[in-house]
C-alpha positions in Angstrom: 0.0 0.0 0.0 2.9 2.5 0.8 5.6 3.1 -1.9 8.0 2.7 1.2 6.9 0.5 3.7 9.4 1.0 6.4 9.4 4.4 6.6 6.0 6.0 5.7 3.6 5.9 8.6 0.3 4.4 8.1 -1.6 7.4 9.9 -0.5 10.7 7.7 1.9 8.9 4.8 4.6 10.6 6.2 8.0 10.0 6.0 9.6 8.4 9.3 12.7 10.3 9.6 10.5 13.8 10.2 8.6 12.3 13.3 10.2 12.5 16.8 13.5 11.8 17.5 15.7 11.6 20.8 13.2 10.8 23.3 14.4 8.3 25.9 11.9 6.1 27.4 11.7 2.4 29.3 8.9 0.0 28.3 10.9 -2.4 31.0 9.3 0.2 33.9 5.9 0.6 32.0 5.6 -2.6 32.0 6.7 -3.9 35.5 7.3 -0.5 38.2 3.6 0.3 36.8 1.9 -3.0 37.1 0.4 -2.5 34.0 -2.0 -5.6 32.5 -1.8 -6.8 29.0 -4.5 -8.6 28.1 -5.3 -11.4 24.6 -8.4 -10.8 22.8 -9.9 -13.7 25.3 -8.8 -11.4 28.7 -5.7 -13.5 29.3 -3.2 -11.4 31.3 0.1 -11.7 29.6 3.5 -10.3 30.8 6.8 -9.3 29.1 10.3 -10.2 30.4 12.9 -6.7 30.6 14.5 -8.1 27.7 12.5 -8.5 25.2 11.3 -4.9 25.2 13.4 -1.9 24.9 11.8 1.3 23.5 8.4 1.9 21.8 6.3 4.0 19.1 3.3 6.0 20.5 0.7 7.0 17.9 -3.1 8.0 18.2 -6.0 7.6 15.5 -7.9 10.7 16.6 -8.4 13.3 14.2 -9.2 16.0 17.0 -10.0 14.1 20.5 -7.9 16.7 22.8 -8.5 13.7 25.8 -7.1 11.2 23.3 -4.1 13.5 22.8 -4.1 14.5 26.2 -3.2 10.7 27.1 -0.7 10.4 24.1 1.1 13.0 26.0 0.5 11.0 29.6 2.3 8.0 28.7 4.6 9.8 26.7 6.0 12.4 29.4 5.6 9.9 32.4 8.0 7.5 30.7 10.1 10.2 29.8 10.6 10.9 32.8 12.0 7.8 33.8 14.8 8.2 31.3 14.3 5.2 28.5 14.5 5.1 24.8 11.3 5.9 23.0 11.6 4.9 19.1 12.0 7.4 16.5 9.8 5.6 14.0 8.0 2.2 14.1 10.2 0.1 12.5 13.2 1.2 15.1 10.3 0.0 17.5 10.5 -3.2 20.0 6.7 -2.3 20.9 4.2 -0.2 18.9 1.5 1.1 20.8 -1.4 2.7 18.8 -3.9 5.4 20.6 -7.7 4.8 19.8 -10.4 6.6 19.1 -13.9 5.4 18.2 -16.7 7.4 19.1 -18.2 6.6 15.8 -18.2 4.4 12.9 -15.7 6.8 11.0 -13.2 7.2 13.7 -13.6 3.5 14.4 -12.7 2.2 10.8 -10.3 4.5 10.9 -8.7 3.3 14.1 -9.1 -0.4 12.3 -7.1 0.9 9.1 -4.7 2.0 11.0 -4.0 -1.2 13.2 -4.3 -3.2 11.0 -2.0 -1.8 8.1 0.8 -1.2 11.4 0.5 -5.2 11.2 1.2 -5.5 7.6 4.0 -3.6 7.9 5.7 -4.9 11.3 4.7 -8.7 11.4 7.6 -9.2 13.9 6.7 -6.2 16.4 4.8 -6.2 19.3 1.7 -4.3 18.8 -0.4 -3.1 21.6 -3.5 -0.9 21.7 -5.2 1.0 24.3 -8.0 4.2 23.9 -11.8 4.0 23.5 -12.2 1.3 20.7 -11.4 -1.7 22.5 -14.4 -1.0 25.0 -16.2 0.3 22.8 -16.4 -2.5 20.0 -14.3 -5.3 21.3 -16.1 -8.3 18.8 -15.0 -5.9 16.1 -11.4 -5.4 17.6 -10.9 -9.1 18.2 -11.7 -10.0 14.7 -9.2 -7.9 13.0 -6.5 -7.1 16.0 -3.9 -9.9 16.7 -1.5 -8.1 19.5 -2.4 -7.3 23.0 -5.0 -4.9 24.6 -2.9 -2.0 27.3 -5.0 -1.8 30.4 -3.3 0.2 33.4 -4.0 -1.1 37.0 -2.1 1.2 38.7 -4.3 3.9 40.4 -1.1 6.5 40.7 -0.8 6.0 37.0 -4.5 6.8 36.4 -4.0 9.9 39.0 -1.4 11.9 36.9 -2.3 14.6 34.9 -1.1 16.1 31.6 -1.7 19.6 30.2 0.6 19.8 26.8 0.0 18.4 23.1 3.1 17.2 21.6 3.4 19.2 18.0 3.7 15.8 15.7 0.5 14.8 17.6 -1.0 17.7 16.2 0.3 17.9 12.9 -1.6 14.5 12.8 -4.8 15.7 12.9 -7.7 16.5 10.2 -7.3 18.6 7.3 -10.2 20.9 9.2 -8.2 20.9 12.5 -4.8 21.6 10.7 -6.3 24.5 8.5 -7.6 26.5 10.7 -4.1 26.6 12.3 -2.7 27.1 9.3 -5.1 30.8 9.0 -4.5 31.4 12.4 -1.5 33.7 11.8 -2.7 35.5 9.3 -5.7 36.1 11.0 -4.5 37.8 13.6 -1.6 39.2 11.2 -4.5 41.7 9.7 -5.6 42.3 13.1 -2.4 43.7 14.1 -2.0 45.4 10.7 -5.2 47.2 11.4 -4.7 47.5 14.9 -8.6 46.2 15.0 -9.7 42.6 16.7 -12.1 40.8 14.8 -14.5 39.6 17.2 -15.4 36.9 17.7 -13.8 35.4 14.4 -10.7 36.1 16.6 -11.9 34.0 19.4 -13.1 31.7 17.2 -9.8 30.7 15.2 -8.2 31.3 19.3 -10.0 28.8 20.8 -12.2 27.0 18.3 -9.6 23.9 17.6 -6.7 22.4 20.3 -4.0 24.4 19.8 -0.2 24.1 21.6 -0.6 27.7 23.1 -3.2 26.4 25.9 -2.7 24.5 28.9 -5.1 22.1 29.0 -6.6 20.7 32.1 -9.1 17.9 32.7 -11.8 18.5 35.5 -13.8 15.3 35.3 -14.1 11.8 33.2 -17.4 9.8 32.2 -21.1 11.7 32.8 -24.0 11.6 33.9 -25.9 11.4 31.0 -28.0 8.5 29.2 -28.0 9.6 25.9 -29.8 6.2 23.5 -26.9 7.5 20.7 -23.1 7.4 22.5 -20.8 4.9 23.2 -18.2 6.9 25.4 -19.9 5.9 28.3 -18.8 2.5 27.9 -15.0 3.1 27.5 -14.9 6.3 30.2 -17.3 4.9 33.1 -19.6 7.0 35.3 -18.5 10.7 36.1 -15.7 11.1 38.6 -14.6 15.1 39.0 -11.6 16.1 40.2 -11.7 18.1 43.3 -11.2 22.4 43.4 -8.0 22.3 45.0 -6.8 19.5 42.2 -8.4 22.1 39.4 -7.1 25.1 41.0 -3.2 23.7 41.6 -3.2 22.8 37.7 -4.4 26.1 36.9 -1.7 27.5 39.8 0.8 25.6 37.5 -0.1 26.3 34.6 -0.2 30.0 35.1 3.2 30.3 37.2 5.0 28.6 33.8 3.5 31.5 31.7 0.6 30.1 30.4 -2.3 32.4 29.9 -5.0 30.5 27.8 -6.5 27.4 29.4 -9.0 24.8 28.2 -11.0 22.5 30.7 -11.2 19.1 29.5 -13.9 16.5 30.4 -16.7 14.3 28.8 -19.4 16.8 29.9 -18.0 19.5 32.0 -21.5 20.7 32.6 -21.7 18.2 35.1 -18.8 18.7 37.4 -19.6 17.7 40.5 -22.5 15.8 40.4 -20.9 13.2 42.0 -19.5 14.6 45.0 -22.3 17.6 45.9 -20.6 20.4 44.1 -21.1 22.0 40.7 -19.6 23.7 37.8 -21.2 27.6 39.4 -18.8 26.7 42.5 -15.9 25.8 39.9 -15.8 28.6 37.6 -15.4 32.1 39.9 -12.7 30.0 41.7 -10.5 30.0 38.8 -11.1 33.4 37.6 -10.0 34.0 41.3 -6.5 37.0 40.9 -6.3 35.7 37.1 -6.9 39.0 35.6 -5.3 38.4 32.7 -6.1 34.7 31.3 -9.0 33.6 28.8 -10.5 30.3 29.2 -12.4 27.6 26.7 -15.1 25.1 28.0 -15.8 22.2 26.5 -18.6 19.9 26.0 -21.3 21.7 28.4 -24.5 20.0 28.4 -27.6 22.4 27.6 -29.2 21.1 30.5 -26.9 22.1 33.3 -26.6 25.9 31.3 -30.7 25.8 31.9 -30.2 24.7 35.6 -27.8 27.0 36.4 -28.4 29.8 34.4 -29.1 32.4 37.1 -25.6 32.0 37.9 -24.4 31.0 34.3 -25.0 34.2 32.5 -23.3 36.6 35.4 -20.1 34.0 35.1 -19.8 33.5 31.2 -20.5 36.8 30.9 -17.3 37.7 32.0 -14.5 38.4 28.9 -12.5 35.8 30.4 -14.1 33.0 29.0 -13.6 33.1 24.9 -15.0 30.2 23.8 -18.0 27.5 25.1 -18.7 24.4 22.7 -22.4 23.7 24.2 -23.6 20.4 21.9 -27.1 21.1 20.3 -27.4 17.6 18.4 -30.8 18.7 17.2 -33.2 21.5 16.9 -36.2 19.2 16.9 -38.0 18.3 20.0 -39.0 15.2 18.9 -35.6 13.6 18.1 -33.9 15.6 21.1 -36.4 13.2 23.3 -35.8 9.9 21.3 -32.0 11.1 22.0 -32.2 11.0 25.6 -31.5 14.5 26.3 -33.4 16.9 29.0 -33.6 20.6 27.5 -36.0 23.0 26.1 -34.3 23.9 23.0 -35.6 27.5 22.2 -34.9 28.1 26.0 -31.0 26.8 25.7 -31.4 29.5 22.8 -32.6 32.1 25.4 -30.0 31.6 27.9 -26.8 31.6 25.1 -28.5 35.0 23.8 -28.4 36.9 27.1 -25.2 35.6 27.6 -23.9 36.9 24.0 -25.3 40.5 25.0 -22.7 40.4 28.0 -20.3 39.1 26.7 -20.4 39.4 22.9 -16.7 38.1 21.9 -17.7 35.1 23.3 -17.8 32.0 20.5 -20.2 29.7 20.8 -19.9 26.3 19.8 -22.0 23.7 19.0 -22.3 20.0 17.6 -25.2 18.5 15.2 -25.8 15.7 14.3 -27.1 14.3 11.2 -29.6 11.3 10.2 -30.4 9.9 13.7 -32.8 7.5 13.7 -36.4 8.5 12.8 -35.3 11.6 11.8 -37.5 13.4 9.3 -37.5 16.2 7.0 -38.9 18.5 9.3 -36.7 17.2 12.1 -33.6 18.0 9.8 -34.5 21.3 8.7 -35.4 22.5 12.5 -31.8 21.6 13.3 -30.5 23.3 10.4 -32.0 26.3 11.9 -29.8 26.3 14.8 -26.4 26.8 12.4 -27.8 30.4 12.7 -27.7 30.4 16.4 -23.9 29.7 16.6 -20.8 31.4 15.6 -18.9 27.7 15.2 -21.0 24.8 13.8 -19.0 20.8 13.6 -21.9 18.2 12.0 -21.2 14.7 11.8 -23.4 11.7 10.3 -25.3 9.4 12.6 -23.6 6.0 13.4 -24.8 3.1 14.9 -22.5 2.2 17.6 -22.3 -1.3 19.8 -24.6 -1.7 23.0 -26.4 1.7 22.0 -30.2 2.3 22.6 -30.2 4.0 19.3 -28.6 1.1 17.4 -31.5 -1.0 17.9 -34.2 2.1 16.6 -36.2 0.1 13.8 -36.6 3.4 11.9 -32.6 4.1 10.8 -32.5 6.6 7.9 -31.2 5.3 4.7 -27.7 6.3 4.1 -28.5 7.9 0.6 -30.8 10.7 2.9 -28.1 11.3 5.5 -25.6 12.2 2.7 -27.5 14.4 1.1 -29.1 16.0 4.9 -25.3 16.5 5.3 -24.3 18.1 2.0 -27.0 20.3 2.6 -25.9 21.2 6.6 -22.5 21.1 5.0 -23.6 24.3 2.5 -25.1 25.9 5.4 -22.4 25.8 8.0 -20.2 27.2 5.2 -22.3 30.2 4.6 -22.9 30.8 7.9 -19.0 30.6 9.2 -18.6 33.4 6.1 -21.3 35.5 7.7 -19.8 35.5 10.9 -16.8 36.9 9.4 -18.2 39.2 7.6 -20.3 40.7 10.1 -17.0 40.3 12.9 -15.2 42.3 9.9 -18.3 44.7 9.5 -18.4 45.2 13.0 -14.7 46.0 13.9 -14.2 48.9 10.8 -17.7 50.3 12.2 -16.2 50.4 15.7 -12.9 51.9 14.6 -14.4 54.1 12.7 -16.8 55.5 15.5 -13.8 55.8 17.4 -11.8 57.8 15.1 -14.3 60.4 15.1 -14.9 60.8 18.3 -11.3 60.9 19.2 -9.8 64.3 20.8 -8.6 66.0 17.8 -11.9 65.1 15.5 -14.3 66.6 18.1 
């Protein structure tokens, strides 16, 4: 399949000599000081003698999962810190260990691609996997995957945080992830030219995708949700948040090495604290706490905690500070958003997210759709094309029936025919409407500039 079969890597094509060199790492400590479990396709536990394994090749499959990448970086930097060889490319390798990510059907064949072409190439390698797919699908994992499945049983392990991307791990990531990078730069180069801020395209290309210039820090894994449609429940468990003082010393951190952007990380962060009597109105005011000067993206908040909370909500996000809130839609119809499993009145999530916008009007909003779930009509579709108008940032992805899903087993699945052409269709409206919001963030920022030159001292 690859011109070059040693040295182009089944993920990007690249070649292997540009990918990370001179990283030292010990699979010998992984594998023994850690207590970590490697288990068959059957569940056997199976063990590796100090010998047989001396450095490794991380990769993920994500295309944007910043968790995913987030534990990239874990086992990356712990083992680096122990002072072991890690591989330069995979056929330098003793062990390659391959990243998952399989929150749907794309990601998931994906993920399968890429295992399974890794043991094409390197019949003689030890290959191990670890991420979401595994849980998530293991009938489909076991028929294709012939190495060993990474479980970690050590609960220090599972403690440690990490807070950094490593730059190839990014420059692995979709074409939609990586361009949007890629104007970055220029973006904010007319800014400066102009001495104008485009807002809130510039929050929007900021914050919008993961990007090396934020410290990242996770607040909570696993929900509280049930929606009929996801997976991820499976592979992350039930919620577990991290406590304030946990939060706030990572944030403490983060800030005393110069960082001044920060991103909160979790499955839904909407519903931190849940678990231990606490909630996300206690969380946020304690890290704006003598931070004067930081901005801060939130990710993944559930409509339904920015309804029960939003007495407290629209005072907190409606401070500057924050610069970016992805708050997941999935549908504008009623109908579907119940057969989803969801709890929220849509046009009063709407309410809420306006107010907020009039306080704090830099602010980019976020949201996810999805497309073609099942029973899904016309009418459903076009009431959730609607809502592309409602957001400054719009990511729709195609229905997929995952494993052990309520919505897997829905009779009335949409043909796939409908769903491609529901999502050409979103796909011609998101575009339109991301130009809008430029042109109107463009519109907005000359009008201002303009107001403000003529009311400056010397024009009165």
């Amino acid at each position: 399949m690859w011109p070059d079969r040693e040295r182009r890597d089944p993920v990007s094509g690249a070649i292997h000599p540009d990918l990370e060199t001179g990283a030292r790492l010990s699979w010998a400590t992984l594998l023994f000081s850690l207590r970590f479990n490697l288990e068959d396709r059957n569940g056997k536990v199976l063990s590796l003698g100090d010998s047989s394994v001396k450095s490794f090749y991380l990769i993920s499959t994500t295309e944007g999962c910043a968790t995913n990448l987030l534990e990239n970086s874990k086992y990356r930097d712990y083992y680096l810190s122990l002072g072991y060889l890690q591989a330069a490319s995979p056929a330098e390798a003793d062990i390659i260990f391959i990243n998952t990510c399989g929150y749907n059907r794309q990601m998931e064949d994906r993920a399968a691609r890429i295992i399974s072409e890794f043991q094409s190439l390197y019949k003689n390698k030890e290959i191990l996997i670890a991420g979401c797919l595994p849980k998530i699908n293991p009938a489909r994992v076991g028929k294709f995957f012939h190495g060993k499945i990474f479980e970690a049983d050590d609960a220090e392990f599972k403690k440690r945080q990490s807070h950094e991307f490593s730059k190839k791990d990014l420059a692995r990531l979709s074409f939609n992830h990586r361009f949007v990078s890629a104007l970055r730069p220029w973006v904010f180069g007319v800014e400066k030219a102009l001495g104008v801020c485009f807002q809130p395209v510039h929050n929007i290309f900021d914050s919008v995708v993961i990007s090396e210039e934020y410290f990242y820090v996770t607040i909570s894994q696993g929900c509280v949700g049930k929606c009929t449609y996801c997976a991820i429940k499976r592979a992350k468990g039930p919620l577990v948040s991290r406590t304030i003082a946990e939060i706030r010393n990572d944030f403490d951190s983060g800030y005393a090495r110069g960082y001044r952007k920060f991103w909160l990380l979790g499955d839904d962060i909407a519903c931190w604290g849940q678990d231990s009597g606490a909630d996300i109105v206690e969380l946020l005011p304690e890290l704006l706490a003598n931070r004067p000067d930081i901005q801060i993206v939130l990710n993944y908040f559930d409509p339904h905690y920015l309804l029960k909370y939003s007495a407290s909500l629209e005072g907190i996000l409606g401070d500057s500070r924050f610069v970016c809130i992805n708050i997941p839609m999935q549908t504008g119809s009623a109908r579907i958003l119940e057969r989803m499993g969801r709890d929220y009145n849509i046009q009063e999530v709407l309410s809420v997210i306006a107010r907020i916008k009039n306080i704090n009007p830099a602010l980019a909003v976020k949201t996810n759709l999805m497309i073609g779930f099942p029973g899904e009509e016309w009418r459903d579709f076009f009431q959730t094309l609607r809502l592309v108008w409602k957001f400054d940032a719009v990511l729709a992805l195609k229905y997929t029936p995952r494993p052990h899903t309520v919505a897997a087993r829905y009779e009335n699945q949409v043909p796939g025919g409908v769903v491609l052409l529901r999502s050409a269709l979103m796909s011609g409206s998101i575009l339109i409407r991301h130009g809008a919001v430029v042109f109107l963030s463009i519109a907005q920022a000359i009008t201002q500039a303009m107001k403000d030159s003529k009311n400056a001292p010397g024009n009165a």
